[in-house]
N, C-alpha and C positions, 0 to 999 in steps of 0.2 A: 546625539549619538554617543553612546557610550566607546570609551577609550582602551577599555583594558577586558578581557577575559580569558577565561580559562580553555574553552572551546566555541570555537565559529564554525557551526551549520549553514551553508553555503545551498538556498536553496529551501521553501517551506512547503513544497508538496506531501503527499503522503509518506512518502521518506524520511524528510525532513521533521514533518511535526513527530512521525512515529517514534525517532532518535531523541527527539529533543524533549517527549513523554516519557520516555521508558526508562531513558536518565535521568529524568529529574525524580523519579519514583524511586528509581535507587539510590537516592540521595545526593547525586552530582547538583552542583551547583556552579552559579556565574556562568553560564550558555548561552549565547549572543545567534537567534538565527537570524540569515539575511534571504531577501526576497526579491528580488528584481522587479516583479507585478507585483499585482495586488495581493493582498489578504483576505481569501482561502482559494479564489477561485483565481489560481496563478495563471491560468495560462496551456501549463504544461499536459502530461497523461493524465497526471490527477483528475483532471478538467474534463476530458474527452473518453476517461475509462466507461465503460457501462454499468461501472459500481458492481457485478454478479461476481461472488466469490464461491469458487467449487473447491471440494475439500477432497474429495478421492483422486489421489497420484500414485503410480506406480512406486515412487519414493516416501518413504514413510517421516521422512523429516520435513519434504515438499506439504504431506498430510497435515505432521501436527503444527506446522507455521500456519496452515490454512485453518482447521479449527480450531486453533486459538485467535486467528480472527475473528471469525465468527463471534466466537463466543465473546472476546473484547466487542467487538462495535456490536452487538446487540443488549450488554451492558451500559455503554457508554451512551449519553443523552445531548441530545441539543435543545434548549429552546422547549426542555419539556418533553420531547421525542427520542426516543431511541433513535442509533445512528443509522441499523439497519434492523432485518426484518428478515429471519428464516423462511419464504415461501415457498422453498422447498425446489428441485430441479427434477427435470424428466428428460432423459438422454434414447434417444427410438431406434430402433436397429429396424432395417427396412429390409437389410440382407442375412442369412443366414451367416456370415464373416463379424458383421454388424455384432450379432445376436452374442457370435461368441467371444466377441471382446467385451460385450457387455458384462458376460458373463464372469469375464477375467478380472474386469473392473470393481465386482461385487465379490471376488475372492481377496479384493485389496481393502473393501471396504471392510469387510470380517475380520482380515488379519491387523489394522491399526484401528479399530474401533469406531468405525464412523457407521451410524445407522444408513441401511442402503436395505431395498427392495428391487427383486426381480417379478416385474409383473407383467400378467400379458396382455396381449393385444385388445382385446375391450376394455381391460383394466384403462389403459391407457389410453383408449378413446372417453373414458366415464372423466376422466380429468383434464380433459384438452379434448373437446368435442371437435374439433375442426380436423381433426387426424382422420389422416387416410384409414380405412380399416385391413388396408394392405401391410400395414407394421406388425413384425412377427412380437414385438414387444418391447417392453423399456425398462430402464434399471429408474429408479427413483430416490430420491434423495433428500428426507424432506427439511432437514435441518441446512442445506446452503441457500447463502443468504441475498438479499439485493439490497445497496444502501437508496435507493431513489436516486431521484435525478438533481442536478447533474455528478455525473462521474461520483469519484470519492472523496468529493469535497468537504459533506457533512462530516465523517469522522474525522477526515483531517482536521476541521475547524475545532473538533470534539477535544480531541489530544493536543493541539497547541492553544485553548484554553487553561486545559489543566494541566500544562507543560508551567505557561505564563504563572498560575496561578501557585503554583511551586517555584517562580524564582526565576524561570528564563523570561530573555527580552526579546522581542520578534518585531522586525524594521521590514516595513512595505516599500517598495520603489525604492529601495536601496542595492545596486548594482557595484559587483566585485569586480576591481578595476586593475588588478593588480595583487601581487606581496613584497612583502623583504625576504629575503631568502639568504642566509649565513649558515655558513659551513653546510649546508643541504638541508638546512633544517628551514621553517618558517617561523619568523617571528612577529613579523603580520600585515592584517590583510587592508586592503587598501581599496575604500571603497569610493564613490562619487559625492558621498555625503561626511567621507573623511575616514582615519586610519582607527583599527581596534589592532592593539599588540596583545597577542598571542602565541601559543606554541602547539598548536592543535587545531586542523582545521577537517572538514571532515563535506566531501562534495555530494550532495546530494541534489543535484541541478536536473538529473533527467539526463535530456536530450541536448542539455546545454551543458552537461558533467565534462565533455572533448575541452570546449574553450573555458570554462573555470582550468581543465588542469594544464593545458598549454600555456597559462601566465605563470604558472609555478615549475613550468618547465617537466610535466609531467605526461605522458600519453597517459589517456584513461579511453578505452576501446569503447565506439557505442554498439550497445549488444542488447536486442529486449531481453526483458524482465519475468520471472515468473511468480506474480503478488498475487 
């Protein structure tokens, strides 16, 4: 177990590895993540997501974190594979309400750039045969992506390769048991496989994010995510 670093990621899900890639890309170095489960397939949402990432939000900054996912994990390789796979989404409006939010949907996709199609109703049976032909129509989207099964495990594994491979260290079945805490600061963390001193830690645990920050004396609210 390494003994000293500069920053401990508390947590190697898609969070985690995502931090622990993006920094080491910007040239951060010495980053210690830890993982309570295994490696890649922790456990957590990572584990259990259905890996579909949709790009059009009513929030233009919600957008462009989503298409730049895309566009990273259908970059990014495993094993010789991309992480995911543009096949594209079809959202069906059954009601006239439907139809015109759809509608709304595809004036959000114009205004931050995400290719989107309104098309109609047999459009939409010619790509999904099993539809009702009672759908007045559907917005289409053909650039959102699915990384395969399970969840988003593959890109995570993706990013904390080439996190590792830039310099971080990443410890499986290593559970956070504890810190030092002086003057409200943390100087470190304190695990069941022994201590890293530190002054920087950064929780990315999920669902387990409450009890990492209640040993640091911290509330941290559990609240879903929008990834």
């Amino acid at each position: 177990m390494q003994t000293n670093a500069n920053m401990v990621i508390v947590g190697a899900g898609i969070v985690g590895c995502s931090l622990a890639y993006h920094l080491t890309q910007l040239g951060c170095k010495d980053i210690v993540v830890l993982e309570q489960g295994p490696l890649y397939e922790t456990g957590g949402s990572t584990s259990h997501a259905p890996g579909l990432a949709y790009q059009i939000n009513p929030s233009k900054t919600m957008t462009e974190f989503a298409k730049y996912t895309a566009d990273l994990w259908t970059e990014l390789h495993l094993n010789g594979q991309p992480t995911a796979k543009a096949i594209g989404s079809l959202e069906i409006a059954l009601t006239k309400a439907r139809l015109l939010e759809l509608k709304r949907r595809h004036g959000y996709a114009m205004s931050w750039g995400i290719e989107a199609h309104l098309i109609s109703s047999k459009e939409a049976c010619e790509k999904v045969p099993m539809l009702s032909e009672k759908n007045l129509g559907a917005l289409y989207v053909p650039g959102d992506i699915q990384t395969g099964k399970p969840g988003a495990i593959k890109p995570a594994e993706a990013m904390a390769l080439q996190a590792i491979e830039n310099g971080a260290k990443f410890y499986e079945h290593t559970k956070v048991v504890g810190f030092d805490i002086k003057n409200d600061k943390i100087t470190s963390v304190h695990t069941d496989k022994g201590n890293i001193r530190t002054d920087l830690v950064i929780a990315a645990a999920g669902i387990w994010a409450p009890r990492v920050g209640k040993l640091a004396g911290v509330s941290i609210s559990l609240s879903p995510m929008q990834h």
